[in-house]
MIVOKE-288465 format. One record per residue (C-alpha): x, y, z. Coordinates in steps of 0.2 Angstrom, whole numbers, always signed. Example, Ala and Ser with C-alpha at 12.3 -4.5 7.8 and 13.67 -1.06 7.14 Angstrom:
% residues 2
+-------+-------+-------+
:     u :     v :     w :
+-------+-------+-------+
:   +62 :   -22 :   +39 :
:   +68 :    -5 :   +36 :
+-------+-------+-------+
% end
This chain:
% residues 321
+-------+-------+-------+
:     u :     v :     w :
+-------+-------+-------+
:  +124 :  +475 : +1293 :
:  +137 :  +463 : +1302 :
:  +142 :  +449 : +1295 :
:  +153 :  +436 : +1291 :
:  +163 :  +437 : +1274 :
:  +172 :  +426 : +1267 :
:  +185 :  +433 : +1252 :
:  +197 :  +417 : +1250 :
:  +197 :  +399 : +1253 :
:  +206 :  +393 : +1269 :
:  +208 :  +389 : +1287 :
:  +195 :  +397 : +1301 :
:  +207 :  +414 : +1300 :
:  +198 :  +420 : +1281 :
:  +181 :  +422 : +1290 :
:  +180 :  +441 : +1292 :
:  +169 :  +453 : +1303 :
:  +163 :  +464 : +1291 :
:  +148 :  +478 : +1288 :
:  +141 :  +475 : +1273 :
:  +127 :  +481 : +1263 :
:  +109 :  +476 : +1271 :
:  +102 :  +463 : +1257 :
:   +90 :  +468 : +1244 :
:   +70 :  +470 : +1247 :
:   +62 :  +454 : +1248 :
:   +53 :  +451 : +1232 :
:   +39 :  +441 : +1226 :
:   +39 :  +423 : +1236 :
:   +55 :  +430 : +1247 :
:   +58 :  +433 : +1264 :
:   +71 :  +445 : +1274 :
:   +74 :  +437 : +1290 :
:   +82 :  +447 : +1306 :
:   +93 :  +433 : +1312 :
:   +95 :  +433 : +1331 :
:  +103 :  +415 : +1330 :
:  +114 :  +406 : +1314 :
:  +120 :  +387 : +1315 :
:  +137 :  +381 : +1314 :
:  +140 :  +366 : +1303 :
:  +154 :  +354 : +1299 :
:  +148 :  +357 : +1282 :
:  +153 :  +375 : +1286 :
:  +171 :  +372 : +1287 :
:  +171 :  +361 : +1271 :
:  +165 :  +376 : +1262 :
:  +177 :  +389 : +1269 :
:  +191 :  +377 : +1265 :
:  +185 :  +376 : +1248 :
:  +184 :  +357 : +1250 :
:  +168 :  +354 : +1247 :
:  +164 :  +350 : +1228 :
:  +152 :  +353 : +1219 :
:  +144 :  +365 : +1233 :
:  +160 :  +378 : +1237 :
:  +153 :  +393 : +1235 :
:  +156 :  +408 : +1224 :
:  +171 :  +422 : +1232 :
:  +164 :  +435 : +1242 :
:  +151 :  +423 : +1250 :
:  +140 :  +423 : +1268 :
:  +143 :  +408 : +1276 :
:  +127 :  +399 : +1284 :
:  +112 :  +391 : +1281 :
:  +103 :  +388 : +1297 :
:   +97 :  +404 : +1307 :
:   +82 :  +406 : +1318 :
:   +76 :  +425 : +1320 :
:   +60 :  +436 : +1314 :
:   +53 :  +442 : +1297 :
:   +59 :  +460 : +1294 :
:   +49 :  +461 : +1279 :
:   +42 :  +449 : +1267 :
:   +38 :  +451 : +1245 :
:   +23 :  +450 : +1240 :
:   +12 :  +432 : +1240 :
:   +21 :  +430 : +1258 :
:    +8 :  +422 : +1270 :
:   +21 :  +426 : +1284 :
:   +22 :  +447 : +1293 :
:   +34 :  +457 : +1301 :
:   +40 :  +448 : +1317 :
:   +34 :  +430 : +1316 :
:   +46 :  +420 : +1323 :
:   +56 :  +408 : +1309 :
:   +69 :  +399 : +1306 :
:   +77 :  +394 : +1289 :
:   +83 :  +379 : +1280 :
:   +95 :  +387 : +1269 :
:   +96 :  +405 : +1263 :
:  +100 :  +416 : +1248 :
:  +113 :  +426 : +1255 :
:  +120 :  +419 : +1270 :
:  +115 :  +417 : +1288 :
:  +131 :  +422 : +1296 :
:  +123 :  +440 : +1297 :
:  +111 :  +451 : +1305 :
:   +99 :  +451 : +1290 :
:   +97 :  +435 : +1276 :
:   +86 :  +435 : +1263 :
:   +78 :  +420 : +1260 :
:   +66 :  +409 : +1248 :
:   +48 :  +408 : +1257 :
:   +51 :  +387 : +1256 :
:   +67 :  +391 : +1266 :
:   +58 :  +399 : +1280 :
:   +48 :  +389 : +1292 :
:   +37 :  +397 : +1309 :
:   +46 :  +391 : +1326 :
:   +33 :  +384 : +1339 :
:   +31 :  +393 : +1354 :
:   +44 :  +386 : +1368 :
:   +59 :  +384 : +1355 :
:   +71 :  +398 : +1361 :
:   +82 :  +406 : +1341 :
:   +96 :  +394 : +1346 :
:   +87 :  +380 : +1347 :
:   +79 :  +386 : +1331 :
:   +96 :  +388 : +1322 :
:  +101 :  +370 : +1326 :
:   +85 :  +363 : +1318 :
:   +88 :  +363 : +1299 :
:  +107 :  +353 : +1295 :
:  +108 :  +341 : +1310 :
:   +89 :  +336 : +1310 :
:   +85 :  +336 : +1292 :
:  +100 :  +324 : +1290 :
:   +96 :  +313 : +1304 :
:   +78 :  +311 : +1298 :
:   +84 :  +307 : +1281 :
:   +96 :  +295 : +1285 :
:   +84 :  +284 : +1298 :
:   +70 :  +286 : +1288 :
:   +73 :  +289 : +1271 :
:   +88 :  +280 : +1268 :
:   +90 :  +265 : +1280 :
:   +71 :  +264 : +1283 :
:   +73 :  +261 : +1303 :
:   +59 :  +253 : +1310 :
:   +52 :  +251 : +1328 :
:   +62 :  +238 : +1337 :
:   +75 :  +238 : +1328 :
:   +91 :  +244 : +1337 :
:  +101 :  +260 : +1331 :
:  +119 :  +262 : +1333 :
:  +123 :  +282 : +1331 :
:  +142 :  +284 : +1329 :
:  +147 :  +302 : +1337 :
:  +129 :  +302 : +1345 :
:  +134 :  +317 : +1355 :
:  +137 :  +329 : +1344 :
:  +119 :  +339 : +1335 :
:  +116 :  +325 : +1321 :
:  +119 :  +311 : +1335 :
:  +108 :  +319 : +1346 :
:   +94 :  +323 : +1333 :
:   +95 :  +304 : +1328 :
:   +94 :  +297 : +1346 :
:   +76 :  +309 : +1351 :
:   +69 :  +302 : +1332 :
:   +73 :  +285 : +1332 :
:   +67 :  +285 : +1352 :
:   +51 :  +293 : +1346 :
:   +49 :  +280 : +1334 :
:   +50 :  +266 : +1345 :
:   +71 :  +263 : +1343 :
:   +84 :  +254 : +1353 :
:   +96 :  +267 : +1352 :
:  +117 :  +263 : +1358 :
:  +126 :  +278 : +1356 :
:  +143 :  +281 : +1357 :
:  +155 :  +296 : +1362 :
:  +170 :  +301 : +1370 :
:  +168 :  +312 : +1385 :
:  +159 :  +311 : +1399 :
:  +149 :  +325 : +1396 :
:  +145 :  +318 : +1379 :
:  +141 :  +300 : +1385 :
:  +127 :  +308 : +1397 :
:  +120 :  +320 : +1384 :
:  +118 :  +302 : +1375 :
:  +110 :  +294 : +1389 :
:   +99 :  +310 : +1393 :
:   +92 :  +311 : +1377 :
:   +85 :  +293 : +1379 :
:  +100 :  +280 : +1371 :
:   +98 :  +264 : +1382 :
:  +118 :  +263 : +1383 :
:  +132 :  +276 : +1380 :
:  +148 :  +268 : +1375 :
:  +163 :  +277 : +1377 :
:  +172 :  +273 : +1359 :
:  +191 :  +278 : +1365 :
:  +188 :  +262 : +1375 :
:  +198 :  +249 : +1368 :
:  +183 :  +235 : +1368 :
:  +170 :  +247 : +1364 :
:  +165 :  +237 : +1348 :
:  +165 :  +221 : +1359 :
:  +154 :  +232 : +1372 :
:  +143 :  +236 : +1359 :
:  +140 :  +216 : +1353 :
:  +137 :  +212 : +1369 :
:  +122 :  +224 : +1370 :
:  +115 :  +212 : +1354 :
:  +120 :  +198 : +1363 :
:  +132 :  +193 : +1350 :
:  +118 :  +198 : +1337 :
:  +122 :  +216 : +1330 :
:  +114 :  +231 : +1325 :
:  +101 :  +235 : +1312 :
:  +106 :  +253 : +1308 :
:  +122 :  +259 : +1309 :
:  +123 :  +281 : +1309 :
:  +140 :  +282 : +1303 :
:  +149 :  +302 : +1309 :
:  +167 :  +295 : +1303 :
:  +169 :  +284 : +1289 :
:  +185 :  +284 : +1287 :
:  +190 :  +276 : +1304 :
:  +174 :  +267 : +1305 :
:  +168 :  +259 : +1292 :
:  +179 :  +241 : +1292 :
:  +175 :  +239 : +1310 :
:  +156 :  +244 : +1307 :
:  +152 :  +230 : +1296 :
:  +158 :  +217 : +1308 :
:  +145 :  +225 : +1322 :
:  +130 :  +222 : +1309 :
:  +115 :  +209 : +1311 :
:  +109 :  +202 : +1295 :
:  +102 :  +213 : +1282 :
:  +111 :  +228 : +1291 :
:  +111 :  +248 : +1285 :
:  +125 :  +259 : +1287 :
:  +124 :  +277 : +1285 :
:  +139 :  +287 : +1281 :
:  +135 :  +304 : +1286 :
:  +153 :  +311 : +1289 :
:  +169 :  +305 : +1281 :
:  +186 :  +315 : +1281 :
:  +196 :  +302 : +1272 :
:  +198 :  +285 : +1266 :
:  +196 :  +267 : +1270 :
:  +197 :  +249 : +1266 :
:  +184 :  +239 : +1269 :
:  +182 :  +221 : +1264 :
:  +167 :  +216 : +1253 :
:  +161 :  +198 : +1259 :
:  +156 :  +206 : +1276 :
:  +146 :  +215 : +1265 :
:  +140 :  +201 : +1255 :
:  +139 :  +188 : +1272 :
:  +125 :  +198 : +1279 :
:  +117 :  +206 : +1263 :
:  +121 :  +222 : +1270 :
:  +120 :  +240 : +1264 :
:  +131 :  +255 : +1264 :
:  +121 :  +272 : +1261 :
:  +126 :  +289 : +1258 :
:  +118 :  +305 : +1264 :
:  +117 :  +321 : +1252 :
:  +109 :  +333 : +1261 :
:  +108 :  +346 : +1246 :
:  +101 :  +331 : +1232 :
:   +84 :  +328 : +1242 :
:   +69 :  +330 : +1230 :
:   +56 :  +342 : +1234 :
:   +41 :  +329 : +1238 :
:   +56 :  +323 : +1251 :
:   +61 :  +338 : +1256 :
:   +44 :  +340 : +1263 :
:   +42 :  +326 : +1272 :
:   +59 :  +330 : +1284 :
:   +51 :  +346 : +1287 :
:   +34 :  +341 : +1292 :
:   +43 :  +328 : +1301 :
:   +53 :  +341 : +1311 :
:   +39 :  +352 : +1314 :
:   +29 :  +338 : +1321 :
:   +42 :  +335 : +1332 :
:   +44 :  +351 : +1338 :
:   +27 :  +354 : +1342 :
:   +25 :  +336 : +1352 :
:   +42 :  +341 : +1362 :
:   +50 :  +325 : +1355 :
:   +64 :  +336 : +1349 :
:   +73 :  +345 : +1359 :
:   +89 :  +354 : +1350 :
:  +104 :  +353 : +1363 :
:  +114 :  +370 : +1363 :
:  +131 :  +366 : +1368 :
:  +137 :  +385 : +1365 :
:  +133 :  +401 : +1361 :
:  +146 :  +412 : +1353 :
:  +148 :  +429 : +1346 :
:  +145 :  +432 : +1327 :
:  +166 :  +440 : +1329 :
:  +171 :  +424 : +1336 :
:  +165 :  +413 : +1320 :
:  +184 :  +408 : +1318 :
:  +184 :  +400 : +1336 :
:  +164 :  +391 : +1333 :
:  +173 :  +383 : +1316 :
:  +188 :  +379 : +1327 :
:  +176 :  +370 : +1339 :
:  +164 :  +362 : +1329 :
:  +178 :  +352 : +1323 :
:  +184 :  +345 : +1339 :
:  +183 :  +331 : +1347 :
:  +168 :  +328 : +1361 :
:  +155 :  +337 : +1355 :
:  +141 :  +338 : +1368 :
:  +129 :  +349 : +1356 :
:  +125 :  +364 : +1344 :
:  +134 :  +378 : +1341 :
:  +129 :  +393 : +1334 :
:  +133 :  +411 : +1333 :
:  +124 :  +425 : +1341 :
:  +124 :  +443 : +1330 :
+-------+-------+-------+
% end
């Protein structure tokens, strides 16, 4: 089979195009899944940079865990047959390939009218925005949301959730194309945040009040200027960090606020199971709606990690074997 392999830690340049060996038959409680779609994660790059903790993989490794495609075959005490349409929430071997064997609780049926991309963009970008809202900072109807980087897939899966569940969503982003993706998917205001008053454009939209819930994409450039944007009692989420920060402790203590952390891969079980029926739901009622902001040859995984990391995000990538 293609796929991607990775032999040494470093920039998007060590993810290799290579035919490897198909994966072993699916034993009892696996699946073997023909991937016709794999997500592409910031989480991803981490990883391939061998900056990722306690997660970096073992050398050789597949890179992926979000795919969307159909059962090749399945072990035995599988309820699932050859050519069922799935898609996975992480993998045994990979999903930056033509073939990943997979755990049966990694495998999920795909309603009818979600396309394998859309599929592929489920697992990472909605599970975390699920857990975040609801799990972590506890959201509720009529309280108002702001989702830092809303344009980008994890933005965009919180916006169409906390809408659903009766939200005031304010998004922010930093392209046009990203501030109507924001607005599309149903924020009542896109803010642009390369604005120079966008914090003030976002107080404003309280009324000099502040947000409930802050989605935090950046902490390391936001997270001082986030507590100041906070109503009483506020959450932040920090979802995304790539550095450090100061922050100053009585705007904290002055609202009896509360700064989270999201850990995609420490969610129990009994949890675990929640996001997904949570998702499936979703999907089924057409609430959510995975963006794709571009498909991408599986050869060209270099340039999707490349991307992924830019700037004015309007989307899911994925890769297309």
């Amino acid at each position: 089979m293609k796929a991607i392999s990775v032999h040494t830690f470093g920039g998007p340049e060590v993810l290799k195009l290579q035919y490897l060996a198909d994966p072993r038959r699916p034993e009892s409680g696996e699946v073997l899944v023909r991937v016709k779609a794999a997500g592409v994660n910031p989480y991803d790059t981490y990883m391939r940079a061998g900056t990722y903790g306690a997660k970096n993989p073992i050398l050789p490794y597949i890179p992926g865990s979000d795919a969307a495609g159909v059962v090749e075959s399945a072990g035995a005490g599988v309820d699932l047959k050859p050519g069922d349409r799935v898609y996975t929430t992480g993998t045994i071997t990979g999903a930056y390939a033509e073939l990943t064997l997979c755990n049966r609780s990694q495998v999920h049926r795909l309603p009818p009218g979600v396309n394998f991309a859309q599929g592929a963009s489920l697992y990472v970008p909605y599970a975390t925005a699920y857990r975040a809202l609801f799990q972590l900072a506890q959201a509720k109807p009529g309280e108002t949301v702001l989702v830092h980087g809303a344009s980008g897939g994890v933005g965009l899966a919180a916006i169409q959730f906390a809408v659903a569940a009766g939200m005031s969503v304010i998004g922010t982003a930093g392209s046009d194309e990203g501030l109507q993706a924001v607005t599309r998917e149903g924020a009542r205001a896109a803010v642009n945040h390369k604005s120079a008053d966008y914090r003030k454009q976002i107080l404003d939209l309280t009324h000099g009040s502040g947000v409930e819930v802050i989605l935090e994409m950046l902490a390391n450039v936001n997270l001082s200027h986030d507590l100041k944007m906070l109503a009483n009692r506020g959450r932040i989420v920090v979802i995304g960090s790539r550095g450090n920060v100061e922050i100053t402790p009585r705007e904290i203590m002055l609202r009896e606020a509360s700064i989270l952390g999201v850990y995609l891969w420490g969610v129990p079980d009994s949890e675990a199971a929640q996001i997904h029926a949570a998702i499936q739901a979703g999907l089924y009622a057409k609430t959510l709606r995975p963006v794709i902001a571009a498909e991408i040859p599986l050869a060209s995984a270099p340039e999707a990690h490349r991307k992924v990391m830019e700037p004015g995000a309007h989307g899911k990538i994925v890769l297309i074997p």
